[in-house]
C-alpha positions as CSV (number, residue, x, y, z in Angstrom):
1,X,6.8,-40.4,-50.4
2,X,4.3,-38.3,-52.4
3,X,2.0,-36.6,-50.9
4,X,-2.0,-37.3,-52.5
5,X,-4.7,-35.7,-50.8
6,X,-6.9,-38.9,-50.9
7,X,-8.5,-40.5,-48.0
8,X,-7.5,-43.8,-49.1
9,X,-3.8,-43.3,-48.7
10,X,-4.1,-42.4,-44.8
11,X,-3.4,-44.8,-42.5
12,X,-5.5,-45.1,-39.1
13,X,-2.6,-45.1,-37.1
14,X,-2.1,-41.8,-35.5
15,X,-2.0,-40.6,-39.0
16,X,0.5,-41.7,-40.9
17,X,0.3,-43.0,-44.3
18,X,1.7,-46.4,-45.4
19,X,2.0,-47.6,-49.2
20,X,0.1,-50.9,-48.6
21,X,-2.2,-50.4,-45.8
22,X,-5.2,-48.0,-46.9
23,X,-7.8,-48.1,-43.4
24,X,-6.5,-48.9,-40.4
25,X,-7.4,-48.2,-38.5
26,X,-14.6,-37.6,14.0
27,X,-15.7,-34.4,18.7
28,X,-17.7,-33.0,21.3
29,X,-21.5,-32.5,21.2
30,X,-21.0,-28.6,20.7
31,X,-18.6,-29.4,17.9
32,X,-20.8,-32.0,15.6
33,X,-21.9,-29.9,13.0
34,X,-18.4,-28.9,12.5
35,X,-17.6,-32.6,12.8
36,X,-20.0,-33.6,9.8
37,X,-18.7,-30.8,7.8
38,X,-14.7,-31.6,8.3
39,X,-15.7,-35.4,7.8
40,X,-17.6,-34.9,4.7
41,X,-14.9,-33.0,3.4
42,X,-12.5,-35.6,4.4
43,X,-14.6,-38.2,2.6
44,X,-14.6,-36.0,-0.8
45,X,-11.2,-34.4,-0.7
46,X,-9.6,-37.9,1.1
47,X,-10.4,-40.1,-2.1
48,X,-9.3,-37.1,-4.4
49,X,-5.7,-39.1,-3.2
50,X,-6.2,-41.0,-6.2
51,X,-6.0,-38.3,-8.4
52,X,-2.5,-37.4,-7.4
53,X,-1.2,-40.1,-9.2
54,X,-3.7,-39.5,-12.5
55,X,-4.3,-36.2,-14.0
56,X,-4.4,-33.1,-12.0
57,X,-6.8,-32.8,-9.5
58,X,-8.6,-35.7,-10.0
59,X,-9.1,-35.8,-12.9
60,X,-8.9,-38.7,-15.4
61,X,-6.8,-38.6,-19.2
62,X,-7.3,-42.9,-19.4
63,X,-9.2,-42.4,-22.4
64,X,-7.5,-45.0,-25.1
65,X,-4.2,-47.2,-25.4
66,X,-3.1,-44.9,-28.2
67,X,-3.2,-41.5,-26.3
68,X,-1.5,-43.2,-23.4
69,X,1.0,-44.6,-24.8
70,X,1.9,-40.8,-26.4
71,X,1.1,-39.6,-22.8
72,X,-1.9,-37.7,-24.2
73,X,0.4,-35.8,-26.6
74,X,-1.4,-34.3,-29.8
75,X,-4.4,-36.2,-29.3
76,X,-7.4,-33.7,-30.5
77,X,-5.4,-33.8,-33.7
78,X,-4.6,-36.8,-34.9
79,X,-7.8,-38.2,-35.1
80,X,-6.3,-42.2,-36.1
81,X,-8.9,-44.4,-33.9
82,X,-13.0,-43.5,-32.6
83,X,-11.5,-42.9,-29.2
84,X,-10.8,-39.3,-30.7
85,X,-14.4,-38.5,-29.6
86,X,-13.4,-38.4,-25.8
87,X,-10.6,-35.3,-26.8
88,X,-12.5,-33.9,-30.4
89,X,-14.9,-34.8,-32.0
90,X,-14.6,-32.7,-35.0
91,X,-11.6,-35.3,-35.6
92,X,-13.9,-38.0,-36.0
93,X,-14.9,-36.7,-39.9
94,X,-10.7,-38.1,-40.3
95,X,-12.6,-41.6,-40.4
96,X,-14.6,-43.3,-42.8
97,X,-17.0,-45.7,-42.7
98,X,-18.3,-47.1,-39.0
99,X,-15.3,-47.0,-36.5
100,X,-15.5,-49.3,-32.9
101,X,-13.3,-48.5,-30.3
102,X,-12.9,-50.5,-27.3
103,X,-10.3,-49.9,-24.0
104,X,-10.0,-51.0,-20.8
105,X,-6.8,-49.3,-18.9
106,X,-5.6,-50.7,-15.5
107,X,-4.3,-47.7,-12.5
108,X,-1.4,-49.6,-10.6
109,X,-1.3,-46.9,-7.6
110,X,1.2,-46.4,-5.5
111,X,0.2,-43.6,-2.5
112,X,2.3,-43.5,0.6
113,X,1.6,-41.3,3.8
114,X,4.1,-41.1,6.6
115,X,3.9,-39.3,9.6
116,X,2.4,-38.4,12.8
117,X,-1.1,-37.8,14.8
118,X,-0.5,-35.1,17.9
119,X,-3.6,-35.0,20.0
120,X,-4.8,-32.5,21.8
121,X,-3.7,-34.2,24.9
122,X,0.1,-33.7,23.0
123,X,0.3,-37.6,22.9
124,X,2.1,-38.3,19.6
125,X,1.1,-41.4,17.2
126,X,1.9,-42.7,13.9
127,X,-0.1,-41.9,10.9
128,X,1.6,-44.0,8.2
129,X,-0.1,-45.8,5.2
130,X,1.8,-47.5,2.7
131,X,-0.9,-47.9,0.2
132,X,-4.1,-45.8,0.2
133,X,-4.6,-45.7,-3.2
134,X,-6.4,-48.9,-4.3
135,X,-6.3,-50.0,-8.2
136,X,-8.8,-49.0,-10.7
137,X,-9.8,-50.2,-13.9
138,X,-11.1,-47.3,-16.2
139,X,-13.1,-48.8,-19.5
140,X,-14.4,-46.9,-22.7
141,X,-16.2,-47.0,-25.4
142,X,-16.3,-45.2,-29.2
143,X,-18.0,-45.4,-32.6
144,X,-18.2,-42.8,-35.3
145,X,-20.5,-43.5,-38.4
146,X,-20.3,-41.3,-41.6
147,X,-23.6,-40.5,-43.0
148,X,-22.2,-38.8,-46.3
149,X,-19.1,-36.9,-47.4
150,X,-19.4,-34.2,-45.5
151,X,-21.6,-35.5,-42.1
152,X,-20.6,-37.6,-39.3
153,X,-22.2,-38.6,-36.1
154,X,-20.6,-40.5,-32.9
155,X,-21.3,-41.7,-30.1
156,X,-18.8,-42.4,-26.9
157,X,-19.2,-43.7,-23.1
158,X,-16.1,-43.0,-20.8
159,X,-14.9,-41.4,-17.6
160,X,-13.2,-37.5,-17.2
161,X,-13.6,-37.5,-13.4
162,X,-12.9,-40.4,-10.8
163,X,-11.6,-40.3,-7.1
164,X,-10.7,-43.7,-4.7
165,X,-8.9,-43.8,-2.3
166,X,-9.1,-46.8,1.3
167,X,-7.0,-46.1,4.6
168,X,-6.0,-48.5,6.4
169,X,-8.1,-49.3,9.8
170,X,-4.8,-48.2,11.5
171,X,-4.3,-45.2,10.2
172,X,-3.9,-42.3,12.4
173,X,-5.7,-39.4,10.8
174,X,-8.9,-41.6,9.8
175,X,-10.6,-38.5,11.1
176,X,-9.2,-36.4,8.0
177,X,-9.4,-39.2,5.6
178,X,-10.1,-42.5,5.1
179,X,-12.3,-44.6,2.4
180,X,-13.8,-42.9,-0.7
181,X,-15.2,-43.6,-3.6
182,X,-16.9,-41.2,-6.9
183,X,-17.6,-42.9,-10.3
184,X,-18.4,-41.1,-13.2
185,X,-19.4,-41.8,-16.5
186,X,-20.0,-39.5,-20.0
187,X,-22.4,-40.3,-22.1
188,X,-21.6,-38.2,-25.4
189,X,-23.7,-38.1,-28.6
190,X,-21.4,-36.2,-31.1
191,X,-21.8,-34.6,-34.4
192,X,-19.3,-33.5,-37.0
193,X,-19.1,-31.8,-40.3
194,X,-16.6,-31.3,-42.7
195,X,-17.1,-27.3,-44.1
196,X,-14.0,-27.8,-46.3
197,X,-11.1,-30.1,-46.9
198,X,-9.2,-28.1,-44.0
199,X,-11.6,-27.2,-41.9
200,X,-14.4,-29.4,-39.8
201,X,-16.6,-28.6,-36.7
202,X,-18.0,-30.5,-33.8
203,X,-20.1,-30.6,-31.3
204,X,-21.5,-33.0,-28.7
205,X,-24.2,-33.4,-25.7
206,X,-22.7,-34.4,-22.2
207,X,-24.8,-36.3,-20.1
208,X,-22.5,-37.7,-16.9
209,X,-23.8,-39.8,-14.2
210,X,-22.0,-39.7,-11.2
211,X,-22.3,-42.0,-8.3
212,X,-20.2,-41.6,-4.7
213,X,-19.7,-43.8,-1.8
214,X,-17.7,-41.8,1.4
215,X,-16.9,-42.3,4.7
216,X,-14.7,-41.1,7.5
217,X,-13.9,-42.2,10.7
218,X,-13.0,-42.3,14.4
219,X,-9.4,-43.1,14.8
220,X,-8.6,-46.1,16.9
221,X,-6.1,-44.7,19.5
222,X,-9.6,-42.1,20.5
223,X,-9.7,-43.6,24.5
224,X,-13.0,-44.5,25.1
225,X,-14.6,-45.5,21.6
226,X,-14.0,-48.9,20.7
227,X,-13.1,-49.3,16.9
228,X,-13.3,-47.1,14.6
229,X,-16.9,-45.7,14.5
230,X,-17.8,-43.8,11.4
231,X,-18.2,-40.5,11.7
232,X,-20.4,-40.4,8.7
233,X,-20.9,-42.6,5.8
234,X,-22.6,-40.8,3.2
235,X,-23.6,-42.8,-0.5
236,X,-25.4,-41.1,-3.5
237,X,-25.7,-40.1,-7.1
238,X,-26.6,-37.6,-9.0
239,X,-26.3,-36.5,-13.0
240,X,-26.4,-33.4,-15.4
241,X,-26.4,-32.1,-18.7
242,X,-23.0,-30.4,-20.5
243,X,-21.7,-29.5,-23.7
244,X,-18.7,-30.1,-26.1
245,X,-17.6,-28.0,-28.8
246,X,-14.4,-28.8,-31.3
247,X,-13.0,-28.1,-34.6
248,X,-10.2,-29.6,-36.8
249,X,-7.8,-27.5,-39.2
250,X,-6.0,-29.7,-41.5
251,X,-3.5,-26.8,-42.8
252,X,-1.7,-29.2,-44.8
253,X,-1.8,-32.9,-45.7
254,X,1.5,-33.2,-43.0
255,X,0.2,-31.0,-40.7
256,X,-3.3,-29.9,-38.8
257,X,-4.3,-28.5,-35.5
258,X,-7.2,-29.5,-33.2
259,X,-9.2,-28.2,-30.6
260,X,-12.2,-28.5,-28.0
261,X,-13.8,-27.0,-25.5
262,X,-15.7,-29.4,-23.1
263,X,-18.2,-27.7,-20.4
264,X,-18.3,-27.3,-16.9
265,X,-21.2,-29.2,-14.6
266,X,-22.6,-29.0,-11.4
267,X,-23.7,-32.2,-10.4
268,X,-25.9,-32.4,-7.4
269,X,-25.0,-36.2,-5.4
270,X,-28.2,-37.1,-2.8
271,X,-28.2,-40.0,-0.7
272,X,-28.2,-41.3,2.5
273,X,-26.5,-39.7,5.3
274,X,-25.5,-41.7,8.4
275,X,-23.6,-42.2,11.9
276,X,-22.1,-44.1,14.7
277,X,-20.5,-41.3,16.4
278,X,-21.1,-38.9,18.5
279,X,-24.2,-39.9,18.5
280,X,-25.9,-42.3,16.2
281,X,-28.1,-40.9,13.1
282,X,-29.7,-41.7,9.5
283,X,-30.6,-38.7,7.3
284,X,-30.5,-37.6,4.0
285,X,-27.8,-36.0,2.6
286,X,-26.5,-34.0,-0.2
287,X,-23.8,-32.0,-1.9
288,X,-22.8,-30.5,-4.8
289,X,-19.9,-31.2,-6.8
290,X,-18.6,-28.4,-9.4
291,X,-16.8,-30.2,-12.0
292,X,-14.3,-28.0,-14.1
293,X,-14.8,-27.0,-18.1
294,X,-11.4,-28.6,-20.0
295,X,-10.5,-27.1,-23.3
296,X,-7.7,-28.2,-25.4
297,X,-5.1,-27.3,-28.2
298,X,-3.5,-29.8,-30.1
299,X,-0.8,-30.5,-33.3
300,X,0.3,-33.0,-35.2
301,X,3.3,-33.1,-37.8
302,X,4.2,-35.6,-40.6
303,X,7.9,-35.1,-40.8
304,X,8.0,-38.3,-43.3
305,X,5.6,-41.0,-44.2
306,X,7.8,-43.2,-41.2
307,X,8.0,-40.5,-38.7
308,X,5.7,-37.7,-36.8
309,X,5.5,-35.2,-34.0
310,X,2.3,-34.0,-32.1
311,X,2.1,-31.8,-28.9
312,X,-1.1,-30.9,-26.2
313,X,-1.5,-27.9,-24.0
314,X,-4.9,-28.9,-21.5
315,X,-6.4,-26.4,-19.2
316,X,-8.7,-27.5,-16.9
317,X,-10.6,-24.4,-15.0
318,X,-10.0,-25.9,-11.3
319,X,-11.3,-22.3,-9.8
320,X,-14.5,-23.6,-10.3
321,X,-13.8,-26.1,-7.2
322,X,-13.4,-22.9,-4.8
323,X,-15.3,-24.7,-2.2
324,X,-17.4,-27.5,-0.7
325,X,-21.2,-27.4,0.7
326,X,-23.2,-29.9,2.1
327,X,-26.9,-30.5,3.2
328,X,-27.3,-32.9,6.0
329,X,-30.3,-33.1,7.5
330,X,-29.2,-34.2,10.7
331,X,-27.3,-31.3,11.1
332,X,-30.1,-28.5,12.7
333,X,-28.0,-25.0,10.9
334,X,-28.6,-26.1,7.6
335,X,-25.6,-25.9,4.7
336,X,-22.5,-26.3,5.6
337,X,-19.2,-24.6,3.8
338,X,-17.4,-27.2,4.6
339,X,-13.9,-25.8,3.0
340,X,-12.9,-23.4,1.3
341,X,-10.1,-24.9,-1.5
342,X,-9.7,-21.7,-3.4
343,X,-7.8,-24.1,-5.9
344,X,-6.7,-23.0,-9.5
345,X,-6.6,-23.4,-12.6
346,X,-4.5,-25.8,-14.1
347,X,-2.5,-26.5,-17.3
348,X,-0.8,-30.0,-18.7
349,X,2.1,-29.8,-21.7
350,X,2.8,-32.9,-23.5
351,X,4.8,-34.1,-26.5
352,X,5.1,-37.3,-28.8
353,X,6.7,-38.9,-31.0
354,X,5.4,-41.8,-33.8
355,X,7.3,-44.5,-35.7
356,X,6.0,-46.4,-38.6
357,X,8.1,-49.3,-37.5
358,X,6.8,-51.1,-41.0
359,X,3.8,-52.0,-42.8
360,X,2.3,-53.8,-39.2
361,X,3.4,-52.1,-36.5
362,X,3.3,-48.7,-35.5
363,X,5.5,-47.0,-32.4
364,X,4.8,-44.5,-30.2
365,X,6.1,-42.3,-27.2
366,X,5.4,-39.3,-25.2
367,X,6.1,-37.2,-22.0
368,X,3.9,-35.1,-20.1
369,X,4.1,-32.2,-17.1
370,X,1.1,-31.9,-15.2
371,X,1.0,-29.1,-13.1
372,X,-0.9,-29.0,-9.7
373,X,-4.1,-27.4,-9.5
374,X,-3.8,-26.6,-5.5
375,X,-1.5,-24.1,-4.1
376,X,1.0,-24.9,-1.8
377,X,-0.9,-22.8,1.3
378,X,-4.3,-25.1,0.5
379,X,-2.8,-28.6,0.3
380,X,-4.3,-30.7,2.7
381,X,-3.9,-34.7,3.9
382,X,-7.5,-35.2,2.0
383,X,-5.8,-33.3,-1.4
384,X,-2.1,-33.3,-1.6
385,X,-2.4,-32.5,-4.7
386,X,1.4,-32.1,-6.8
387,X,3.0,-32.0,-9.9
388,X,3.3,-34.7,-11.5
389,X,5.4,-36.3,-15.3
390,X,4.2,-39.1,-17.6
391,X,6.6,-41.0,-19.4
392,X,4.8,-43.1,-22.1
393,X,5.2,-45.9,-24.6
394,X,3.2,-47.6,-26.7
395,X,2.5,-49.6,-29.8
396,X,-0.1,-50.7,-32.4
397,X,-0.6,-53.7,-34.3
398,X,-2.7,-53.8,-37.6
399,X,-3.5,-56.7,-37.9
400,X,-5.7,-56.3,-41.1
401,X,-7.2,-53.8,-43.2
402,X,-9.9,-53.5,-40.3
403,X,-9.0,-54.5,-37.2
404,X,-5.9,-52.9,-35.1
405,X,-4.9,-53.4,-31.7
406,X,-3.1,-51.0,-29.2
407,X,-1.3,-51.3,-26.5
408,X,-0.1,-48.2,-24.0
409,X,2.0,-48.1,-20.9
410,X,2.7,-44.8,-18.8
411,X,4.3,-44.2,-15.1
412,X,3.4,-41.0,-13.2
413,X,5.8,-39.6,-11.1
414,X,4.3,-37.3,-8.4
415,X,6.4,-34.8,-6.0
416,X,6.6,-35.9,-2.5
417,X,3.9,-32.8,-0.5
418,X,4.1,-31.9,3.2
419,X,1.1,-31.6,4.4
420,X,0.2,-30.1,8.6
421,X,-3.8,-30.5,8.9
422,X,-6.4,-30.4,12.1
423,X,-9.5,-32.5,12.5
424,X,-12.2,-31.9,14.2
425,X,-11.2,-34.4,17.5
426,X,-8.2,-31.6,17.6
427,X,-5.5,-33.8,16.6
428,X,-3.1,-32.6,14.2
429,X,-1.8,-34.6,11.4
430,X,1.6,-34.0,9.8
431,X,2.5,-36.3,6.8
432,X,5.1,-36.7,3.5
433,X,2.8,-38.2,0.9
434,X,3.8,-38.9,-2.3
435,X,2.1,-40.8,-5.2
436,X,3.1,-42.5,-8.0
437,X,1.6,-45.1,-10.8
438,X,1.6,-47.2,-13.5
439,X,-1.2,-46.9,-15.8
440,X,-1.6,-49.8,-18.5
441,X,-4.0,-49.9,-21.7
442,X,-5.5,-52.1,-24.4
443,X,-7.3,-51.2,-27.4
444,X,-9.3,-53.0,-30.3
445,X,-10.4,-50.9,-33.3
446,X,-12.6,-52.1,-35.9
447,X,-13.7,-50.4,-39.4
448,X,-16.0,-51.3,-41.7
């Protein structure tokens, strides 16, 4: 097909052209303050479980049906839907018009932990869970508006960050972890601006609210404490301010190259801090969660008008997360290093392929490698952080010149960890956990 650098003749579907189809688009008293600081940890680092069967870390890639179902692959350079705003924004001057973007993705997890609980007594007990890793749903929201030929603005509501993970009651190492939950949300105002036909810049305002809910616990097999107590249940929230910066380099009409550079935030969560064991109390609380700065590298390749290639490289600096404080007023010496992860930084490969099946429909597939952000020596029962593969599929429907919808499906495959941890209460938890999921996406795009 002949190549005419026009807008008109560009397809909103992960950029490929199409003749007819022109826009669419728990311890003694002298132990408690160490108590408080493992269980807090616990509580942070125990729901991070979740994110063992997402991205790294716990991170979150759920951004649109589209990416998913490309596993992520070339997505700050193809630029076909709004939901480009969540990976560049510079990619957003790719649409014309007013672009709407809406996605709600589904996480099937799948988190098993088997093995045992010594106590210090050298009594040995299970500490088996065959499902700590509760579902999620993970929504978004997108919209890019051109002002003129050359200006752009967007504006975008989604998730990076997000950790869950609930024990069960039985468990034997509730003590390490057990229910935990931390929400965020972007808020992203965006700007764009096309310098030249092959080159346009972005850049954005983060504002992400975070809110947490965590608790750990007193096991049940603890003689004397009937239940399972909480060791301390601490629920807050907390926001900040980032940035984003992007650009887009359309080097041919076939071929361009993305890329962004998202910042890093410290957001501070206060709340409540409180107790039922060792000894009852309600306080305020606080600590501060480092988030990492993501950048990304993107390309995309028309090899025809019916067929294209696109590839990612993410890094997400995880040093940043080299350890936990908290501020418990309860707790008479003040902050708390409650661990130190030491973790690093990660990186994420992934390649796609897309099919312009015909006029209608629109194919897509990808696969991923995620590599773990924690080292082997630092892997604990709260973090068993791996390595993990996507394997992706997807499809898109265009249903009309202005209306498209998208489907995406992807299963994560994490490596089985090992992981040998103490608690406070001196019990000592050995466990194989491995985590796997099925992540599932729908998409509506409108243009006008």
């Amino acid at each position: 097909m002949k190549h005419e650098d026009t807008r008109s003749d560009r397809l909103q579907s992960d950029g490929l052209r199409a003749p007819t189809q022109a826009h669419l688009s728990q311890t003694p008293f002298s132990l408690r303050p160490l108590a408080y600081a493992t269980s807090l940890l616990a509580l942070l680092g125990g729901s991070a479980i979740s994110g063992q069967v997402s991205a790294a870390g716990f991170q979150l890639s759920e951004h649109g049906a589209r990416g998913l179902g490309r596993a992520n692959a070339g997505e700050a350079a193809i630029g076909d839907t709004a939901a480009v705003l969540a990976r560049n924004t510079a990619a957003m001057t790719r649409l014309e018009g007013i672009n709407v973007s809406g996605v709600l993705s589904f996480i099937d997890l799948e988190v098993e932990a088997n093995g045992t609980t010594t106590t210090a007594s050298g009594i040995t007990l299970p500490a088996n869970d065959d499902n700590a890793g509760p579902n999620a749903f993970v929504p978004g929201f997108y919209s890019s508006y051109q002002l003129d030929e050359k200006l752009f603005v967007g504006f975008a509501v989604f998730s990076n960050f997000g950790l869950k993970t609930d024990y069960d009651s039985r468990f034997g190492g509730l003590d390490v972890a057990d229910e935990a939950s931390v929400e965020t949300v972007n808020i992203t105002p965006s700007i764009a601006y096309k310098l030249t036909d092959q080159v346009s810049l972005g850049f954005g305002i983060d504002y992400v609210l975070a809110d947490a809910q965590l608790n750990t616990s007193v096991p049940a097999f603890v003689p004397g404490v009937p239940g399972t107590p909480k060791i301390l249940d601490l629920e807050g929230d907390g926001d900040a301010f980032g940035y984003h910066l992007s650009a887009l380099f359309e080097l041919t009409q076939a071929t361009r190259i993305g890329m962004q550079y998202r910042s890093s935030l410290d957001i501070d969560i206060e709340g409540d801090a409180e107790s039922e064991f060792p000894a009852p109390f309600s306080s305020d609380g606080s600590l501060e969660l480092n988030l990492p700065d993501i950048a990304e590298i993107a390309a995309y390749h028309e090899i025809n008008s019916d067929w294209a290639v696109h590839g990612s490289v993410n890094y997400t600096n995880w040093e940043r997360f080299d350890s936990l404080i908290a501020d418990i007023d309860a707790v008479p010496t003040g902050p708390v290093t409650l661990k130190e992860e030491n973790w690093d930084a990660n990186l994420r490969y992934a390649i796609g392929v897309t099919h312009n099946l015909n006029e209608r429909i629109i194919l897509r597939g990808g696969f991923a490698l995620d590599k773990s952000p924690v080292p082997r020596e630092n892997r604990t029962l709260s973090i068993p952080d791996s390595d993990r593969m996507w394997f992706s599929a997807g499809a898109s429907y265009l249903a009309s010149d202005n209306l498209s919808l998208d489907f995406g499906i992807s299963r994560l495959e994490g490596d089985s960890v090992e992981v040998t941890e103490v608690s406070a209460l001196g019990n000592t938890v050995v466990a194989e956990v491995e985590g796997s999921a099925t992540i599932a996406s729908v998409q509506v795009n409108a243009a006008f």
